[in-house]
HTML snippet that shows the backbone in 3Dmol.js (N, CA, C, O; Angstrom):
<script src="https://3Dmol.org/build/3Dmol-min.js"></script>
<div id="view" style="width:600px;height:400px;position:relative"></div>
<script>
const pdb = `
ATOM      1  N   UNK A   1     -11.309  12.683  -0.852  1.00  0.00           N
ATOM      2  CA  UNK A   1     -10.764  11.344  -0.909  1.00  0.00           C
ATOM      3  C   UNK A   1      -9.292  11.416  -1.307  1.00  0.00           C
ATOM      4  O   UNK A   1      -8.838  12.011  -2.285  1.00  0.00           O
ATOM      5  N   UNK A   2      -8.822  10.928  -0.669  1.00  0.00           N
ATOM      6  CA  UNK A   2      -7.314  10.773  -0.976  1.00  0.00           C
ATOM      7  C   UNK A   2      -6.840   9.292  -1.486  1.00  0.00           C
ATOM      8  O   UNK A   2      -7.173   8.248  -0.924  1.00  0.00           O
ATOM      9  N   UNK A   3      -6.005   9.377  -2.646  1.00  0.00           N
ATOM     10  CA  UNK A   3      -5.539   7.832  -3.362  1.00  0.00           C
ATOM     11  C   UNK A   3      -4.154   7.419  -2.428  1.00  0.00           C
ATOM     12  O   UNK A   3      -3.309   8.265  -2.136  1.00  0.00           O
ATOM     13  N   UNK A   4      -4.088   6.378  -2.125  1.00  0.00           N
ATOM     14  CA  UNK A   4      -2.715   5.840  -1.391  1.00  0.00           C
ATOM     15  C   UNK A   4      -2.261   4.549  -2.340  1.00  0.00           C
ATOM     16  O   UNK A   4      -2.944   4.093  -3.258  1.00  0.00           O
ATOM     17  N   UNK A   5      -1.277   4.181  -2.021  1.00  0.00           N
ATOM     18  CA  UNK A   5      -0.702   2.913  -3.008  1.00  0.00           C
ATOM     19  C   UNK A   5      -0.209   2.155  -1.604  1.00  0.00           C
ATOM     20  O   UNK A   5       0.002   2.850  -0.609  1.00  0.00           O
ATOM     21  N   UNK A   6      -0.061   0.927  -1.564  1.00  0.00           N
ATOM     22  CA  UNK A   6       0.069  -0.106  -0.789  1.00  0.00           C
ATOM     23  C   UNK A   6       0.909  -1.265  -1.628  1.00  0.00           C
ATOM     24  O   UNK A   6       0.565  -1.936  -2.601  1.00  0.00           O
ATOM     25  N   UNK A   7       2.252  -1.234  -0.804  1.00  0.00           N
ATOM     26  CA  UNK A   7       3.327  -2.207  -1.152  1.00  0.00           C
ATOM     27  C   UNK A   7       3.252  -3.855  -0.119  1.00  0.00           C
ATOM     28  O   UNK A   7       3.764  -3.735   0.994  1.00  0.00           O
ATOM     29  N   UNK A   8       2.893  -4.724  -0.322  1.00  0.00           N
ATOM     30  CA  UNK A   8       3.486  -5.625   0.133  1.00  0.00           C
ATOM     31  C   UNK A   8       5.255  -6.229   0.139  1.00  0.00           C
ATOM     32  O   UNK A   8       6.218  -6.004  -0.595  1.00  0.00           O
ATOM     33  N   UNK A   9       5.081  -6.927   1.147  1.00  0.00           N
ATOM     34  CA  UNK A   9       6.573  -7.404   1.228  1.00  0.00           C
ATOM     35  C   UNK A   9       7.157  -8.382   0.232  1.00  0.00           C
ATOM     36  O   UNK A   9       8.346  -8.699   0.208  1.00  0.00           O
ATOM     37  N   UNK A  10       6.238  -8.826  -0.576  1.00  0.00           N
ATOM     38  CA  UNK A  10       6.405  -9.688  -1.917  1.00  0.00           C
ATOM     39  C   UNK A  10       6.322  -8.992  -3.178  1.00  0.00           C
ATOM     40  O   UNK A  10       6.319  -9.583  -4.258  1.00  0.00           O
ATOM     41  N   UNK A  11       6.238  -7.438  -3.016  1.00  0.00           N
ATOM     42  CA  UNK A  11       6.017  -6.922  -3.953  1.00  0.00           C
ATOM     43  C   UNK A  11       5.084  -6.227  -4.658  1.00  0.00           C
ATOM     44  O   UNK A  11       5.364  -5.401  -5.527  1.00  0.00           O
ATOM     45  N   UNK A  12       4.071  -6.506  -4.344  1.00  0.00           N
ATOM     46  CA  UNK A  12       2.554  -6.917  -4.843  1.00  0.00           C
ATOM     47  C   UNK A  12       2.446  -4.960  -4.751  1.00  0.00           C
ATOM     48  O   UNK A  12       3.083  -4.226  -3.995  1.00  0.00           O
ATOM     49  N   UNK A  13       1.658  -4.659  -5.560  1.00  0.00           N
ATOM     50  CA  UNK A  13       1.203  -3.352  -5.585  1.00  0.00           C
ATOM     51  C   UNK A  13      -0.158  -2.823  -5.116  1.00  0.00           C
ATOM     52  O   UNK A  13      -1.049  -3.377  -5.761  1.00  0.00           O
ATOM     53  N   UNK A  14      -0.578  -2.045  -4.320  1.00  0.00           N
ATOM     54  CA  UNK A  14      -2.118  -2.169  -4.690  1.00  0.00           C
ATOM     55  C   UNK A  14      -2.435  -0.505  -4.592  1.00  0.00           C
ATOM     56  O   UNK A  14      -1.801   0.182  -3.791  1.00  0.00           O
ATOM     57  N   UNK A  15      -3.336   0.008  -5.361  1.00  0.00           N
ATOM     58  CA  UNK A  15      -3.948   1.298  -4.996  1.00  0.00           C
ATOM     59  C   UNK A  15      -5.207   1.496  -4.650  1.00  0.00           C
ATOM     60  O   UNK A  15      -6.031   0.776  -5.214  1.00  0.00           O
ATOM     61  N   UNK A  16      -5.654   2.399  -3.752  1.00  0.00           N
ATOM     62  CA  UNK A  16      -7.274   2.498  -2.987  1.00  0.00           C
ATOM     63  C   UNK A  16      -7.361   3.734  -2.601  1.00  0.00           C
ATOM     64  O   UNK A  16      -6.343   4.305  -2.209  1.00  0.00           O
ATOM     65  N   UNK A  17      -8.526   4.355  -2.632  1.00  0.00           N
ATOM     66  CA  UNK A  17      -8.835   5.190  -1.623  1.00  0.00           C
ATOM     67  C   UNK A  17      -9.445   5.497  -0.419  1.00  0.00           C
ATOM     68  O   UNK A  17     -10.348   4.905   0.172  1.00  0.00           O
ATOM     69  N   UNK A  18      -8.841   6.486  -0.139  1.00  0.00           N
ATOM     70  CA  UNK A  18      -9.564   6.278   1.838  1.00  0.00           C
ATOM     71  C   UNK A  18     -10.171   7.981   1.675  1.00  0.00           C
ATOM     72  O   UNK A  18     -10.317   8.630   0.639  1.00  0.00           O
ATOM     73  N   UNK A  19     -10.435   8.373   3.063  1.00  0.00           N
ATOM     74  CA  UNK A  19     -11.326   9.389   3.013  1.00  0.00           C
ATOM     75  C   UNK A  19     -10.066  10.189   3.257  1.00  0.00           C
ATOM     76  O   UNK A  19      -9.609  10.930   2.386  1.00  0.00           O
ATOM     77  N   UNK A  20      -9.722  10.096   3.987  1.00  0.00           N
ATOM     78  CA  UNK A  20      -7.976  10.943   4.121  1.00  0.00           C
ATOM     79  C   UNK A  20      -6.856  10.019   4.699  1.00  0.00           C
ATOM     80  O   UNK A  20      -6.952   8.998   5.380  1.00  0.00           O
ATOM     81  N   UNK A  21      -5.945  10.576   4.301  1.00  0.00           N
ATOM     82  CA  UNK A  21      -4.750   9.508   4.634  1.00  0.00           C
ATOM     83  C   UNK A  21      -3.767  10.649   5.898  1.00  0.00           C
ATOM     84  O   UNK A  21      -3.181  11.724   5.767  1.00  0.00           O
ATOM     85  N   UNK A  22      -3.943   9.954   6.765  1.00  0.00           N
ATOM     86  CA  UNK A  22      -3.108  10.397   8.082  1.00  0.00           C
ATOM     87  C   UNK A  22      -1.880   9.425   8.086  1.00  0.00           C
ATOM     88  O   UNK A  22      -2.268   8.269   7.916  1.00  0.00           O
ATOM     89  N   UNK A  23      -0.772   9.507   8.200  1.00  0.00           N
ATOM     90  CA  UNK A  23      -0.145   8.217   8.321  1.00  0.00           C
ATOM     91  C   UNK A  23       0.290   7.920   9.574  1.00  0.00           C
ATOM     92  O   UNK A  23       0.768   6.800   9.755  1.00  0.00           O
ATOM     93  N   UNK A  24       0.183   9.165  11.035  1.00  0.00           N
ATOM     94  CA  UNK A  24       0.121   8.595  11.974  1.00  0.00           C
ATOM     95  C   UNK A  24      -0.869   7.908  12.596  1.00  0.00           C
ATOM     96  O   UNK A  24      -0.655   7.080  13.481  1.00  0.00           O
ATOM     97  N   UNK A  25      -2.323   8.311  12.037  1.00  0.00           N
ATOM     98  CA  UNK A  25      -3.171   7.399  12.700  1.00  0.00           C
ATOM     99  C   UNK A  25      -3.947   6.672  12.460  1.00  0.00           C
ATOM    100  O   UNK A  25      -4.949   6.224  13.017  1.00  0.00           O
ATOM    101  N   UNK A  26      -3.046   6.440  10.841  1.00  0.00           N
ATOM    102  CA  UNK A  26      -3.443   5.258  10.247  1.00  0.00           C
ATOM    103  C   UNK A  26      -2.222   3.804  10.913  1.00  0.00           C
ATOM    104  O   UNK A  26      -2.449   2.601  10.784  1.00  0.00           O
ATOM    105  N   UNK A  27      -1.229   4.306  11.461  1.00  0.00           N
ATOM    106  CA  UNK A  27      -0.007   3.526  11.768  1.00  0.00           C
ATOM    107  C   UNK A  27      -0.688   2.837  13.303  1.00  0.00           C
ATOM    108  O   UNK A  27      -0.415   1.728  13.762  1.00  0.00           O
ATOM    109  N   UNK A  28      -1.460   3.674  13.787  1.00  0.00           N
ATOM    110  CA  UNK A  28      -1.890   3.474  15.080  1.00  0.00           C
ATOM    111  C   UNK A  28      -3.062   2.805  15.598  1.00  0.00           C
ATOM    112  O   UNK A  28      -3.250   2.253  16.682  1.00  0.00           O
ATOM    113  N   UNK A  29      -4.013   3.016  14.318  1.00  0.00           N
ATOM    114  CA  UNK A  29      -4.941   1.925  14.063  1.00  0.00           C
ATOM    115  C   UNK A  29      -4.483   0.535  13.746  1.00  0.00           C
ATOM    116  O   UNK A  29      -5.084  -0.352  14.352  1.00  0.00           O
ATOM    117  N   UNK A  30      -3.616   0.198  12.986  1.00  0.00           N
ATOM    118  CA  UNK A  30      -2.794  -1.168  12.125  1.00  0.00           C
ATOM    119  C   UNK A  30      -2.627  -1.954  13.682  1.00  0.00           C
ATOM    120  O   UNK A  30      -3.033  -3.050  14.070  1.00  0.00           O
ATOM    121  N   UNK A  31      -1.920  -0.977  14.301  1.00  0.00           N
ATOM    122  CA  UNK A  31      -1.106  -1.603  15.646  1.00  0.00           C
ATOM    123  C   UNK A  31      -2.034  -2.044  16.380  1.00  0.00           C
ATOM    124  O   UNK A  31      -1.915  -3.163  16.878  1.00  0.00           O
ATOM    125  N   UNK A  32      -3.126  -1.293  16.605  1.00  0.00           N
ATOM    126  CA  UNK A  32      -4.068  -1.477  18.082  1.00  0.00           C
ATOM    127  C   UNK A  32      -5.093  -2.584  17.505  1.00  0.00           C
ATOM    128  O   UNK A  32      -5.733  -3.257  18.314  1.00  0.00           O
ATOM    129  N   UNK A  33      -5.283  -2.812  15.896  1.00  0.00           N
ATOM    130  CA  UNK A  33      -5.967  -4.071  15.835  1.00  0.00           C
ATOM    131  C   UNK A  33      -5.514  -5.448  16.751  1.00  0.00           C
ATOM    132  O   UNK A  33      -4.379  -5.623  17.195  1.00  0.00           O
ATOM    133  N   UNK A  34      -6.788  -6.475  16.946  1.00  0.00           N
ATOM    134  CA  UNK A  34      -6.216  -7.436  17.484  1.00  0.00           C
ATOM    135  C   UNK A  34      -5.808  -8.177  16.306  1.00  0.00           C
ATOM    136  O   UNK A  34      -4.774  -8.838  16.206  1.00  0.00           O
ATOM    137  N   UNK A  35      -6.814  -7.993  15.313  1.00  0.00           N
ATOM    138  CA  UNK A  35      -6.845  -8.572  14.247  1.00  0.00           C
ATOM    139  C   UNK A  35      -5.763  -8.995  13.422  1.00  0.00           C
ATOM    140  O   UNK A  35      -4.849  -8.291  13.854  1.00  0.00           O
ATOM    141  N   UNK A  36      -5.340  -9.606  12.625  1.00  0.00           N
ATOM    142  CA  UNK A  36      -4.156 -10.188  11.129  1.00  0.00           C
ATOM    143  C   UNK A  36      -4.642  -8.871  10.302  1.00  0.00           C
ATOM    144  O   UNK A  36      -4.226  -7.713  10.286  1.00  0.00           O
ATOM    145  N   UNK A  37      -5.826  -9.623   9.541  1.00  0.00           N
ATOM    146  CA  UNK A  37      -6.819  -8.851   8.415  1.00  0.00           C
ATOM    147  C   UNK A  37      -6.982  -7.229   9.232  1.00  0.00           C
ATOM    148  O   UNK A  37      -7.279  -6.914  10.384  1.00  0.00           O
ATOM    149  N   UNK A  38      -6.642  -6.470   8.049  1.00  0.00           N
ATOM    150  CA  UNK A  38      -6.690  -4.860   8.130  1.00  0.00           C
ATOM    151  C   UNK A  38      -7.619  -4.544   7.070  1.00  0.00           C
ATOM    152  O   UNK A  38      -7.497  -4.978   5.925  1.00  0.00           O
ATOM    153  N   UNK A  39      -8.970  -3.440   7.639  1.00  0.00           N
ATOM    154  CA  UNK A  39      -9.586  -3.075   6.503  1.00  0.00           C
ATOM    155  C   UNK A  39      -8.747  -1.713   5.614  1.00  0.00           C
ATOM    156  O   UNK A  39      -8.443  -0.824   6.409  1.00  0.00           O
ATOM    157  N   UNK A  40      -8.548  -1.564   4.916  1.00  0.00           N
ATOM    158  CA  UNK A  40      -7.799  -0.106   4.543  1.00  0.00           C
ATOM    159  C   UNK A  40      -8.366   0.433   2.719  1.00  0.00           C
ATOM    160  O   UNK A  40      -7.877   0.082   1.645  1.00  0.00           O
ATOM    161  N   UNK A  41      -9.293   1.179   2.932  1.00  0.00           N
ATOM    162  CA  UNK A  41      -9.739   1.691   1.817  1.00  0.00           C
ATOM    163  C   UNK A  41     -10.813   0.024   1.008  1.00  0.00           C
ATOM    164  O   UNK A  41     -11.677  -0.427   1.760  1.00  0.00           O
ATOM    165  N   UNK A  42     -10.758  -0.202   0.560  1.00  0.00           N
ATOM    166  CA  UNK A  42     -11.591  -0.618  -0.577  1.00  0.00           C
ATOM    167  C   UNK A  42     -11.084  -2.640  -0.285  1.00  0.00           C
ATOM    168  O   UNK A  42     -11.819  -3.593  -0.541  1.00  0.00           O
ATOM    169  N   UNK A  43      -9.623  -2.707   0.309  1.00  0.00           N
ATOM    170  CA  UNK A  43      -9.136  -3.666   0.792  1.00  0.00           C
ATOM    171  C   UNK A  43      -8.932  -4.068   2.121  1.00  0.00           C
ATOM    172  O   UNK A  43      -8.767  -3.323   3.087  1.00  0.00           O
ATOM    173  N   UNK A  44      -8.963  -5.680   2.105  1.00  0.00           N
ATOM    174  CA  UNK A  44      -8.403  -5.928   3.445  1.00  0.00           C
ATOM    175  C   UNK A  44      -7.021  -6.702   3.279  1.00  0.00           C
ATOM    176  O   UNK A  44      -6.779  -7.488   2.363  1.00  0.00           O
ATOM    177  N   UNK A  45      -6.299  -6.414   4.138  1.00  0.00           N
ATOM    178  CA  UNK A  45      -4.598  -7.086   3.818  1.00  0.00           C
ATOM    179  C   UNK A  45      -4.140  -7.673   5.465  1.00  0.00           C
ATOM    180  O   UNK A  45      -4.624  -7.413   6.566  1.00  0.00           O
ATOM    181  N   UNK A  46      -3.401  -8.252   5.196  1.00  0.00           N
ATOM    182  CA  UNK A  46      -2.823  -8.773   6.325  1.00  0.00           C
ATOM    183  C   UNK A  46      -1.508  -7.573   6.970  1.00  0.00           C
ATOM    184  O   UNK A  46      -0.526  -7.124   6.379  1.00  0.00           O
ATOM    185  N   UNK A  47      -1.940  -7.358   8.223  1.00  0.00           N
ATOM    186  CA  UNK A  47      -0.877  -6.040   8.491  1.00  0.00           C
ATOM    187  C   UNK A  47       0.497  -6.565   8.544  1.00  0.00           C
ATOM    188  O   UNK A  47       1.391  -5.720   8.504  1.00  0.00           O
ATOM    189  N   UNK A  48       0.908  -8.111   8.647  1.00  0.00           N
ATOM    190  CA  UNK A  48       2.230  -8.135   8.973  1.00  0.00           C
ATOM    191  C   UNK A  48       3.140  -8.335   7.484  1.00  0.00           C
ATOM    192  O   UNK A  48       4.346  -8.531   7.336  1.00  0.00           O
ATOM    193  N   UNK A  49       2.130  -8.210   6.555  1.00  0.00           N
ATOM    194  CA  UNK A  49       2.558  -8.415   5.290  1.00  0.00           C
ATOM    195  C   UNK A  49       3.173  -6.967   4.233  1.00  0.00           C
ATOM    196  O   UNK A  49       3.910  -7.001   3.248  1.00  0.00           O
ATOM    197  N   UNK A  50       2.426  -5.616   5.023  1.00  0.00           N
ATOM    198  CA  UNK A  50       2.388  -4.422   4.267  1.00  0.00           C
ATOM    199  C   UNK A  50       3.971  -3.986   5.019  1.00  0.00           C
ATOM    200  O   UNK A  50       4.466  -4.089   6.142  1.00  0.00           O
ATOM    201  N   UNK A  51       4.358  -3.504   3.806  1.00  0.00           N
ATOM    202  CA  UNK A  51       6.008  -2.865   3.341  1.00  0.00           C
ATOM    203  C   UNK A  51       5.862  -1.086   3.598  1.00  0.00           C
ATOM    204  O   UNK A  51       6.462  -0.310   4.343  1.00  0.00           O
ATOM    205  N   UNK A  52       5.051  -0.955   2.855  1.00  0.00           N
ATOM    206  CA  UNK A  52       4.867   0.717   2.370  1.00  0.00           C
ATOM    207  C   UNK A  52       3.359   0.957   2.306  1.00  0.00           C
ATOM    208  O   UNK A  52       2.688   0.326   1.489  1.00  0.00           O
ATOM    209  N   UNK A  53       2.746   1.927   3.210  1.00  0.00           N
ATOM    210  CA  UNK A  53       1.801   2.756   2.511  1.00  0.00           C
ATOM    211  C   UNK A  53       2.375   4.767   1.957  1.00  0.00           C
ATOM    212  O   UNK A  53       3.104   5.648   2.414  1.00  0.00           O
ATOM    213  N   UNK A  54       1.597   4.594   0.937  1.00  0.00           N
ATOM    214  CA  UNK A  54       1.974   6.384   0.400  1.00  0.00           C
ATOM    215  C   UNK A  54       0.755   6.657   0.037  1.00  0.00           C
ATOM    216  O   UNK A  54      -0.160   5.850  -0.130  1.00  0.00           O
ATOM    217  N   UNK A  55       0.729   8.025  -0.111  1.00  0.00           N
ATOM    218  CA  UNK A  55      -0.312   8.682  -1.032  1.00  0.00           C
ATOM    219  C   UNK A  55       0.749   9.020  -2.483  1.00  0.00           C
ATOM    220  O   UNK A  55       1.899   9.413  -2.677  1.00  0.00           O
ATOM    221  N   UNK A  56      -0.584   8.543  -3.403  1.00  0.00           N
ATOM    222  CA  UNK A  56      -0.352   8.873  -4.105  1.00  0.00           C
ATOM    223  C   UNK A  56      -0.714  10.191  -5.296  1.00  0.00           C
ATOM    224  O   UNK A  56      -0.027  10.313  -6.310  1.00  0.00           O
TER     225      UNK A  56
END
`;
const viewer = $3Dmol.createViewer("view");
viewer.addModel(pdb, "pdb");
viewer.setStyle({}, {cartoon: {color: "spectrum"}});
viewer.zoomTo();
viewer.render();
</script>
């Protein structure tokens, strides 16, 4: 399991884990949703709202 931290564009902080963190094809999943709502680890967020994902 890998920990990532998740920045919104307001600031907002969040940390979760996923099973591994790819960041290209996690970037490529975000995109190909039709969806707003993104599931990502433990949360769901709105993709046009996220600033930054990292591992942390």
């Amino acid at each position: 399991m890998d920990k990532i931290k998740i920045v919104l564009q307001n600031n907002k902080e969040f940390e979760t884990e996923v099973e591994s963190y790819n960041a290209i094809e996690l970037t490529k999943k975000i995109k190909e949703s039709e969806d707003i709502l993104v599931p990502i680890g433990e949360l769901v967020i709105n993709k046009h709202h996220i600033e930054i994902i990292h591992k942390v």
